[in-house]
C-alpha positions in Angstrom: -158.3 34.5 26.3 -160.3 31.3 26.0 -163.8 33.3 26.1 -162.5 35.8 23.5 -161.4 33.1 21.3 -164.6 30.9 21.2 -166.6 34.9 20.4 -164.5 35.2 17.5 -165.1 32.2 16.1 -169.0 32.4 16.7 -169.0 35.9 14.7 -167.0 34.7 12.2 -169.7 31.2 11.2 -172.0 33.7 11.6 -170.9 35.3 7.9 -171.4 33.8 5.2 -169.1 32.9 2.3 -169.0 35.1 -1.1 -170.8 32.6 -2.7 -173.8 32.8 -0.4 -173.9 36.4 -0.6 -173.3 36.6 -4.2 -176.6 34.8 -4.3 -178.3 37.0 -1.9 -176.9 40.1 -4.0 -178.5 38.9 -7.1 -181.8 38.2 -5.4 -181.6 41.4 -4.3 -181.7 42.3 -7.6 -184.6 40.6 -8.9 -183.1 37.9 -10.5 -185.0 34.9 -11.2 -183.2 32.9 -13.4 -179.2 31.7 -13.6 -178.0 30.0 -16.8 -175.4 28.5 -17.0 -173.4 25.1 -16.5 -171.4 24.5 -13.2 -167.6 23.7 -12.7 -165.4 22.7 -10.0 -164.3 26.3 -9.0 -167.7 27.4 -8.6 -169.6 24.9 -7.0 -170.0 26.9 -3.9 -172.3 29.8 -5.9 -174.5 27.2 -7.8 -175.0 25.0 -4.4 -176.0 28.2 -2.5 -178.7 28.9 -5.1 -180.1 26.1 -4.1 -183.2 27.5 -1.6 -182.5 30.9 -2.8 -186.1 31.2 -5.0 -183.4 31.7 -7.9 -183.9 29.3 -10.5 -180.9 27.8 -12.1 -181.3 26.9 -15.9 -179.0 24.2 -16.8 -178.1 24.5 -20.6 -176.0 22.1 -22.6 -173.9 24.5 -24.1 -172.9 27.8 -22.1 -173.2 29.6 -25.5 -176.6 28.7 -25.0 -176.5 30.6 -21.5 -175.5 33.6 -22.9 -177.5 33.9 -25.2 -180.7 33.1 -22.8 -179.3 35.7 -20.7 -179.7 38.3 -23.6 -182.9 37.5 -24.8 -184.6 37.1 -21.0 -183.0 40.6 -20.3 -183.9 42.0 -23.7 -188.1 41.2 -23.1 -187.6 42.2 -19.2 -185.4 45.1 -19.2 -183.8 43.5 -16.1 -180.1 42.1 -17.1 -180.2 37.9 -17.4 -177.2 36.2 -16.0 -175.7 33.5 -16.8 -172.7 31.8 -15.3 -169.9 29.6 -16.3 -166.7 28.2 -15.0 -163.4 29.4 -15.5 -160.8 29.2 -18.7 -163.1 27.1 -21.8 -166.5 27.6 -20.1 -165.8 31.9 -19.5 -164.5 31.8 -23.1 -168.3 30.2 -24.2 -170.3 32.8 -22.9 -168.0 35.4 -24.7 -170.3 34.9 -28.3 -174.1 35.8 -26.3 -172.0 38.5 -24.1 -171.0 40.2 -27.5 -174.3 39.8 -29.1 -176.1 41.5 -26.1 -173.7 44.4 -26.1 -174.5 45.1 -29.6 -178.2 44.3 -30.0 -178.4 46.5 -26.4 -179.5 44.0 -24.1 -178.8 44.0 -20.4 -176.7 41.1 -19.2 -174.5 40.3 -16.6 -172.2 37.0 -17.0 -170.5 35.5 -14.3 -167.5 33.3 -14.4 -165.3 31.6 -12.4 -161.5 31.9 -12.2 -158.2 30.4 -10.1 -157.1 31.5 -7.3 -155.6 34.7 -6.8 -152.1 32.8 -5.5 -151.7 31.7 -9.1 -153.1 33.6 -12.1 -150.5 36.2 -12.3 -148.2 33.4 -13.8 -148.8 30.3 -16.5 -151.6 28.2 -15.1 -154.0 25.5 -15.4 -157.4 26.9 -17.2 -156.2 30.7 -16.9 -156.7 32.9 -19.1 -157.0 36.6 -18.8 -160.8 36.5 -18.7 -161.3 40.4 -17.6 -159.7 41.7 -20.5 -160.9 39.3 -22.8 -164.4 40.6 -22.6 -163.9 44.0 -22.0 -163.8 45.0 -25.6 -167.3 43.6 -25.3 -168.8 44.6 -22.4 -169.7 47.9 -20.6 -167.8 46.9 -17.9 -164.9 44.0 -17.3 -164.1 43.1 -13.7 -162.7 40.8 -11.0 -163.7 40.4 -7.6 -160.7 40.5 -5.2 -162.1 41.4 -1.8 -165.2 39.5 0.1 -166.4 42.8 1.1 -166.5 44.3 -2.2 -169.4 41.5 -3.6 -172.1 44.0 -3.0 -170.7 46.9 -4.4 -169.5 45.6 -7.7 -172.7 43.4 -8.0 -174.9 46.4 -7.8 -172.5 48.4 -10.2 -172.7 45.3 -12.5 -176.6 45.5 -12.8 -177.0 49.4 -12.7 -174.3 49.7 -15.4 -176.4 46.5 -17.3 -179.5 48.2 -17.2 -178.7 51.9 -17.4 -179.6 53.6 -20.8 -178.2 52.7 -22.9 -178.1 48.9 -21.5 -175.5 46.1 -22.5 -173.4 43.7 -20.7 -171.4 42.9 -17.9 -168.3 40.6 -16.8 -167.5 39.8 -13.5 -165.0 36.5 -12.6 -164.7 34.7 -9.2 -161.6 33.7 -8.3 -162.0 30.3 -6.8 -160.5 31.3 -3.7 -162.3 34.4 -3.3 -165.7 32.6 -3.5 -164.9 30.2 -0.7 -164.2 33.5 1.8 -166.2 35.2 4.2 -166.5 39.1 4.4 -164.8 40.6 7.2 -168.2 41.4 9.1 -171.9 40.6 7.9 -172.9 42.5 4.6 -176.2 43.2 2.7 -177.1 43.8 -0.6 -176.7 47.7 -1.1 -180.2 49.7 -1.9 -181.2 49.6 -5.5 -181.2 53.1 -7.2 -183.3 53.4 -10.2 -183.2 55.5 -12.8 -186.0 57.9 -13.9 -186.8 58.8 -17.3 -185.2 62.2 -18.2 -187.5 65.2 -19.6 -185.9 67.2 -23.0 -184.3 70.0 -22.6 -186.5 72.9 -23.9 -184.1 74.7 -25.9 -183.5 71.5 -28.0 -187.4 70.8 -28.1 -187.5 74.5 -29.8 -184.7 73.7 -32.1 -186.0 70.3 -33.3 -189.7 72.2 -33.9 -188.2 74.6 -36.1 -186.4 72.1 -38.1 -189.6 70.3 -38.2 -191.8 72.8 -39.1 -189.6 73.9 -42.2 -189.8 70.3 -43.8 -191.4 69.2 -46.4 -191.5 65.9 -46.3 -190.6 64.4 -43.1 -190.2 60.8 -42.2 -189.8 59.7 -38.7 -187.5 56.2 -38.0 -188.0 54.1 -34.9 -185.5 52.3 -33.4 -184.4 49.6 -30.8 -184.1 52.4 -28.3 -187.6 53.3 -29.2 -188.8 49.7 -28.4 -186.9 50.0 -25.2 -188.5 52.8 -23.6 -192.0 51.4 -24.7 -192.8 54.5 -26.9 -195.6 52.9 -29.0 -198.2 54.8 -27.9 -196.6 58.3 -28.2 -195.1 57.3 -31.8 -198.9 56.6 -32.6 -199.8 59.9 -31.3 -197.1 61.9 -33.0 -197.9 60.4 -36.2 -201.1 60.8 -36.1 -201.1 64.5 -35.3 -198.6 65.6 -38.3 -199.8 62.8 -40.8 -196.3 61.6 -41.0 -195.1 58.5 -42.2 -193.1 55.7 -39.5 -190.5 53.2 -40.6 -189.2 51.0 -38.2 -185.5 49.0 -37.9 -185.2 45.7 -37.9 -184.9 45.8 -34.1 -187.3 48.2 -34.0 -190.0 46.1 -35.2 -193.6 46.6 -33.7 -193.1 49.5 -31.7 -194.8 51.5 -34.3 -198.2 48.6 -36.0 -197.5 47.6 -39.4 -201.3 47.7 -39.8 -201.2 51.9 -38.9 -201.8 53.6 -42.2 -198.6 55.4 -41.6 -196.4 52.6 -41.0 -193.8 52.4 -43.9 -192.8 49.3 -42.8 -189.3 47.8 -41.5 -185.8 49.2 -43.4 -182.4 47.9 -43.0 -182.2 45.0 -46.0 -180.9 46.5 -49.6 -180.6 50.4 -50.4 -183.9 50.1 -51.9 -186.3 48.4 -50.0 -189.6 49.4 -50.7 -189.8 51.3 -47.2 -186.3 53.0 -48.4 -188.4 54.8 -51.2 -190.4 56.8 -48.1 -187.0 58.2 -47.2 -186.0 59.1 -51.3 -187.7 62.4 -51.3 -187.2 63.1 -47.4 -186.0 66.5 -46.4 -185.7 65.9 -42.5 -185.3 62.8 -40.8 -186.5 62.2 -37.1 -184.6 59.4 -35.9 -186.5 58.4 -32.6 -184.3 55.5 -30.3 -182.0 54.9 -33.5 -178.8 53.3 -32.9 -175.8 53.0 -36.3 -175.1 49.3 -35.6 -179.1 48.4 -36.8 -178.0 49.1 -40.2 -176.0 51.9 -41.6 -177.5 54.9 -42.6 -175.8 55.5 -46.0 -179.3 53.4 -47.0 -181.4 56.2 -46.1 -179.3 59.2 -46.5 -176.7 58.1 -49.2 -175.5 61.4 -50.0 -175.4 62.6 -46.3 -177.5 65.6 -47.3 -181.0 65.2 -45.6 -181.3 67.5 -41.8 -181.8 64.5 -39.2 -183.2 65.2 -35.7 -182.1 62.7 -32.6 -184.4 61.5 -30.1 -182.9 59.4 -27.8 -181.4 59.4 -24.3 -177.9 59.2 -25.6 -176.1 61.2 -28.2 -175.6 59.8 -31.4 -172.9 57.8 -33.0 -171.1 59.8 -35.2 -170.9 59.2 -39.4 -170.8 61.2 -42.5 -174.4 60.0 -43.4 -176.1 60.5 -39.8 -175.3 64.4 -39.6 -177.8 65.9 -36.5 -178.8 69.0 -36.8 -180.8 68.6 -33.4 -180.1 66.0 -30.8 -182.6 66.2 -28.4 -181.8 63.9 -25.4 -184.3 62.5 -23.2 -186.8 60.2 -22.7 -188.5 59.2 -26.2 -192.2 59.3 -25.3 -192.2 62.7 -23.7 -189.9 64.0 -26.2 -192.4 63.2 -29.2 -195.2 65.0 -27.5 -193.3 67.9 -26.6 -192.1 68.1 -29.7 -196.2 68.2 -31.2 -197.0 70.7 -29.0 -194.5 73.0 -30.0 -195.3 72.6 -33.7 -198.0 75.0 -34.8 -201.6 73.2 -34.9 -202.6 73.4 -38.3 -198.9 72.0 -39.3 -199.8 68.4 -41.2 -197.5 66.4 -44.0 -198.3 64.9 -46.9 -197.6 61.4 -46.4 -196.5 60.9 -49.9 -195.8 57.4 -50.8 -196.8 55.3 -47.7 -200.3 53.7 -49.2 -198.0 52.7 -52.4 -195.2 51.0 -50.3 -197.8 50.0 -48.1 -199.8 48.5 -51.4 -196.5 46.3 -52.4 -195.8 44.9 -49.5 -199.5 43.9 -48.8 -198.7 42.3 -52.4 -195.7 40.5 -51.7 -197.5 39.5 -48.4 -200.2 37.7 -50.4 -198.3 36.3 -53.2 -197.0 34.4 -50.2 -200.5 33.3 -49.3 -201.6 32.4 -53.0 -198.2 30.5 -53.9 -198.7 26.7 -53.6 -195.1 25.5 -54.6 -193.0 22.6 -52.7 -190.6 23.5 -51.5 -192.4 27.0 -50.0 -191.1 30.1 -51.5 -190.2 32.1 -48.2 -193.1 34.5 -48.8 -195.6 31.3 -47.9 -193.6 31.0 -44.7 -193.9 34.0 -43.4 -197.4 34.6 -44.0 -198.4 31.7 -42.5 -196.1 32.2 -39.4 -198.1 35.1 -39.2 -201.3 33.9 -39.2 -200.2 31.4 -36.8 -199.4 33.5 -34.3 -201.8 35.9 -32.2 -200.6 39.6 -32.2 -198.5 39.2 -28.7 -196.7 35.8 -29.5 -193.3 35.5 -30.1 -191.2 34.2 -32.6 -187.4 34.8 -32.8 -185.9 35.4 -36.6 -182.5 33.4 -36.8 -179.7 35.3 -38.6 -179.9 34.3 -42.4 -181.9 34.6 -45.7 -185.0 33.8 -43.0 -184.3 36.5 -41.0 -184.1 38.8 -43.9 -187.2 37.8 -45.0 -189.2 38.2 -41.5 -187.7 41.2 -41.0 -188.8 43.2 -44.2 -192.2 41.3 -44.5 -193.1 40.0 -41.8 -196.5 42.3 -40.0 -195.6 43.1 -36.4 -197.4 44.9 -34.1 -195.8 45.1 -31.1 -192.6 45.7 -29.7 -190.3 43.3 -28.6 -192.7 40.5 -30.9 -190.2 39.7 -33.5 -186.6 39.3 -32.5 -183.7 39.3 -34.6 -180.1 39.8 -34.0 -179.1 43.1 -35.7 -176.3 44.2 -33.9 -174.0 41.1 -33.7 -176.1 39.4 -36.3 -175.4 36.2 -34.8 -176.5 32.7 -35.7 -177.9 30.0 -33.5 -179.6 32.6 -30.8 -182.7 31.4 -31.6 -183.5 27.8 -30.1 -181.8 29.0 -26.4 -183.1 32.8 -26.8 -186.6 31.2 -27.2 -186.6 28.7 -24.1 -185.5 32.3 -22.4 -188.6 34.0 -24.0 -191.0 31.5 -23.0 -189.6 31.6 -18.9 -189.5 35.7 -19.6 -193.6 35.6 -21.2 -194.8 32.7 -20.1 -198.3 33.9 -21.4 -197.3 34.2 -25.2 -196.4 31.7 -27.3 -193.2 31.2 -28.6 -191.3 30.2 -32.1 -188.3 30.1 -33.0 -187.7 30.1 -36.8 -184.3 29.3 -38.0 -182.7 27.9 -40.6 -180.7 24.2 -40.8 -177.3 26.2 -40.7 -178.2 27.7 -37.4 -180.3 25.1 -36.1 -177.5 22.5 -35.9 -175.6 24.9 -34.3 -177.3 24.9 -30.7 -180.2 22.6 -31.8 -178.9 20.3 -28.4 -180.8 22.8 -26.0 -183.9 20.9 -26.8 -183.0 18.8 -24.4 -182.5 21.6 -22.3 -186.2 23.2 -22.9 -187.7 19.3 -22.7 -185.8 18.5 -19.2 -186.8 22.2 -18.1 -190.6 21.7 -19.3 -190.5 24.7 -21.2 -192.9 24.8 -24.5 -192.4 26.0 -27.6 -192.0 25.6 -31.0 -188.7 25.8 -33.6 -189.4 25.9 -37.5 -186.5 24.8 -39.2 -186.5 26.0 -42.3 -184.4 23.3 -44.8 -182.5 23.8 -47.5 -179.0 21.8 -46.4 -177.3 25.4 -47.2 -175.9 28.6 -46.0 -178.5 30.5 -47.9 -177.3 33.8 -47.0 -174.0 33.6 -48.2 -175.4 32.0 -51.1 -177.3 34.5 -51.7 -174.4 37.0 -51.6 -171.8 35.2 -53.6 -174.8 34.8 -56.1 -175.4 38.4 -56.0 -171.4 39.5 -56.4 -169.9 36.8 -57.8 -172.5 35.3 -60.0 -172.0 31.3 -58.8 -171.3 30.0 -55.1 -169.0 27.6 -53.6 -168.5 25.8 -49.9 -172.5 26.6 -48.7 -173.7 23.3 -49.2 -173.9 20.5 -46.5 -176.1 17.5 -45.5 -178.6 17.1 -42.4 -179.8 14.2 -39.8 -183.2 13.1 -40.3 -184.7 16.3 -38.1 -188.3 14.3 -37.5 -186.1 11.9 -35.7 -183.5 14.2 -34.4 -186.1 15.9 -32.0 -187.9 12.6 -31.1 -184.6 11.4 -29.7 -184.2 14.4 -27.5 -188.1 13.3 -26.4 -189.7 16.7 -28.4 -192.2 16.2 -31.1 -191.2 16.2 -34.5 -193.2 17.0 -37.9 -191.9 17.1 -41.4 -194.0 19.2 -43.9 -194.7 17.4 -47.0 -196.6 20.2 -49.2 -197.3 24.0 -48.8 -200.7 23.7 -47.4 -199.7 21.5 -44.5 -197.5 24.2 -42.7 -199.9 26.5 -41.3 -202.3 24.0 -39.9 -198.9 22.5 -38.6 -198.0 25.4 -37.0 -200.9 25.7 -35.3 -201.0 22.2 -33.6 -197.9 23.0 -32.7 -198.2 25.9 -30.9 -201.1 24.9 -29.3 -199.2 22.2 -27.7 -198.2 22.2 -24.0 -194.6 20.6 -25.1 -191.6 21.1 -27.5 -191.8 20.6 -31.1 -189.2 20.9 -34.1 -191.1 21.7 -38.0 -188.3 20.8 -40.5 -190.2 22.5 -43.7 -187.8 22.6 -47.3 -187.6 26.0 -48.4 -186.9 27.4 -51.9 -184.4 30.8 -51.6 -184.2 31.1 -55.5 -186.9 33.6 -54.4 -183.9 35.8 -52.9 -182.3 36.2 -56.2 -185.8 36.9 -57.6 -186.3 39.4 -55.0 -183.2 41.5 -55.2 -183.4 41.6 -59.1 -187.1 42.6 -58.8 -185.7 45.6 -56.2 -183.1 46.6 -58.0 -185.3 47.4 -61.3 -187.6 49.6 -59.1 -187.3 53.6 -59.8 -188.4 55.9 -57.4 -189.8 58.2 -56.7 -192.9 56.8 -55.4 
């Protein structure tokens, strides 16, 4: 009895808790960063990352952690994770969760939670956490069972980063995380996807559509990005003569300096790239997703014949109507598609080199303009010529965005990052530290404006303590610009955007980052480039004047098409 005894208690030290096995599940994985900020009920999982070759990112805010979790999984493919504790610290990470899920990012955010002896009744710290983020996830779930840790943590990241990708919830009840497995487990195999080849008959359907247009234009989006189908976008485009617009998540994945490239839509009804789509017949809508913008901008009256191209079907609305949905991977899609199309079959591509012309113009009155504060035009150029063509900078949400997202030249994907789905502000200070630990060979900016900059401005303590360069351009005008700008537009006056900010030179000094205030136009760009060129992290507080937003929409809305 005594031998038998002492055997079982040998096998049993010889498993290891959940939390240790959690760990080993997500290196399994290929994680290599966890953000997040510990609690009491999971102290257990962040102590056993400790030796695991997984680094743990401590943030400051675990909004922040979400939202590094989106943007590392957004430029790797491979879902970020970030972790919290139960009750106030779960709730955190719910704002970066719901952002992923919309802009399509894969993430998987782990939480804590009490015990299973007490959160079926009132409770200290818990809350419901599973359905509170199912509305916002992919998938919502707790882990009740030791043995079921690898299971559900490989259905976590499969269902994170299958296509179309998003986020994940999973909560550790305290309890559970302390237990040990009834016998020795491993992290199960790792399945992965292949991309899927078109069906013929819808290849065949989609040619004829295409070969009875007149005036085609093909939109790019997010999913197009995703799937890395640059190179075949070139090729189609070049082969038919057809014009490209990209969405604001799209951005890149077809080169704004490709004479075909109609630039970014997505901003008013009529953008100049929203003229290419005026006289359109057929649309081909290559990795487009309805939450990047709505379509009613580029098919108000729901009457032009779209074709699909993506590996899911479509969202359904009365001004996205497919006629062909061709699901499958993008890249071989487009060339199947030009094969099928007779040779001599070309477009006329109509009224790209005049769009193209006025935004090149726009572009350089931003170059030429010398006023103090900068118009936003002056900012964006010289962000661009700041940066090489691979950097990075990440577009807060706000007039700023809006601006670097219709003018800004990008010629890759995955380059300029916005929030499009969630439209979220203050992503862009944490989303860059995870940019710079996701491309460590690019350079990266975030560009924000004072309103979202305050918001999660403390993780520069966070990128200074972690030794992660880069740079944040604050762009100042002690206002909520945006909604300035719409209550402007609507209402003709504003009211309860205004608000005062701390001395931002000596706001980042204190958190030991390098601080710069521009003091005239011309100073920005060489600025910017001592800056960037800086192994450390810097903050560029530079006053901004958005009466050019009201100038701009009045300037758009006089345009007549069509082009």
């Amino acid at each position: 009895m005594g031998t038998e005894g002492a055997s079982e208690s040998r096998d049993t030290a010889a498993v290891e808790d959940v939390a240790h096995l959690l760990v080993r599940c997500l290196r399994a994985e290929g994680v290599e960063y966890v953000f997040g900020i510990p609690g009491e009920e999971n102290i257990r999982f962040v102590d056993a990352l400790n030796g695991s070759g997984i680094r743990y990112i401590l943030v400051r805010h675990e909004q922040a952690a979400s939202f590094m979790a989106e943007i590392y999984g957004r430029l790797t493919g491979r879902a970020g994770v970030c972790s919290a504790t139960l009750g106030p610290g779960a709730i955190n990470l719910l704002l970066g969760t719901a952002d992923a899920m919309t802009n399509s990012a894969p993430m998987v955010a782990l939480a804590a939670q009490g015990s299973l002896r007490r959160i079926h009744k009132e409770s200290h710290q818990v809350i419901d956490l599973v359905s509170m983020f199912a509305p916002v996830t992919q998938w919502s779930a707790r882990i009740e069972c030791p043995d079921a840790v690898p299971e559900m943590t490989r259905k976590a990241f499969k269902t994170a980063q299958s296509e179309r990708p998003g986020a994940v919830f999973l909560a550790v009840p305290e309890d559970i995380e302390a237990e040990r497995p009834a016998e020795p487990l491993d992290p199960l195999q790792i399945d992965t996807v292949r991309a899927d080849a078109p069906s013929p008959t819808q290849i065949a359907r989609a040619a004829e559509v295409l070969a009875s247009a007149r005036n085609p234009v093909v939109l790019a989006g997010h999913g197009a990005a995703r799937t890395r189908a640059s190179a075949a976008l070139v090729r189609f485009a070049e082969r038919l003569n057809i014009p490209v617009a990209t969405t604001f998540h799209g951005k890149g994945v077809f080169p704004d300096d490709h004479p075909n490239a109609l630039g970014a839509v997505g901003f008013m009804r009529h953008d100049y790239g929203n003229f290419g789509f005026d006289t359109a017949d057929v649309l081909l809508c290559v990795g487009y997703e309805i939450q990047e913008f709505d379509p009613i901008k580029i098919n108000p009256n729901g009457d032009k014949r779209i074709v699909h191209v993506h590996r899911f079907p479509a969202e359904v609305d009365a001004h996205y109507p497919v006629a062909v949905g061709v699901e499958g991977d993008p890249s071989q899609a487009l060339d199947a598609l030009a094969t099928a199309l007779p040779e001599e079959l070309t477009y006329d591509s109509g009224s790209t080199a005049k769009i193209r012309t006025l935004l090149d113009e726009e572009f350089q009155y931003g170059r030429d303009n010398d006023a103090f504060p900068l118009v936003p035009q002056r900012v964006v150029h010289d962000v661009r010529t700041a940066l090489d063509r691979h950097d990075i900078v990440l577009a807060d949400t706000g007039a700023g965005k809006m601006w670097m997202s219709r003018l800004y030249p990008t010629y890759e994907p995955d380059t300029c990052l916005v929030s499009n789905g969630l439209s979220t502000m203050g992503f862009a200070l944490p989303g860059a530290v995870a940019a710079k630990l996701a491309r460590p060979d690019r350079r990266v900016l975030a560009m924000m404006g004072d309103g979202s900059f305050l918001m999660n401005s403390q993780e520069l303590e966070t990128a200074v303590r972690e030794g992660v360069p880069l740079v944040v351009l604050v762009l100042v005008d002690e206002e909520y610009g945006l909604i300035t700008w719409k209550m402007e537009l609507e209402l003709g006056h504003h009211s309860h955007t205004r608000f005062t900010n701390p001395d931002l030179v000596a706001y980042a000094e204190s958190f030991g980052a390098r601080g710069y205030a521009v003091e005239a136009a011309d100073q920005l760009l060489p600025v910017l480039r001592r800056a960037l060129d800086d192994d450390t992290v810097s903050v560029i507080a530079c006053p901004v004047d958005y009466s050019e937003n009201l100038r701009l929409t009045d300037r758009l809305g006089s345009l007549h098409g069509p082009f």
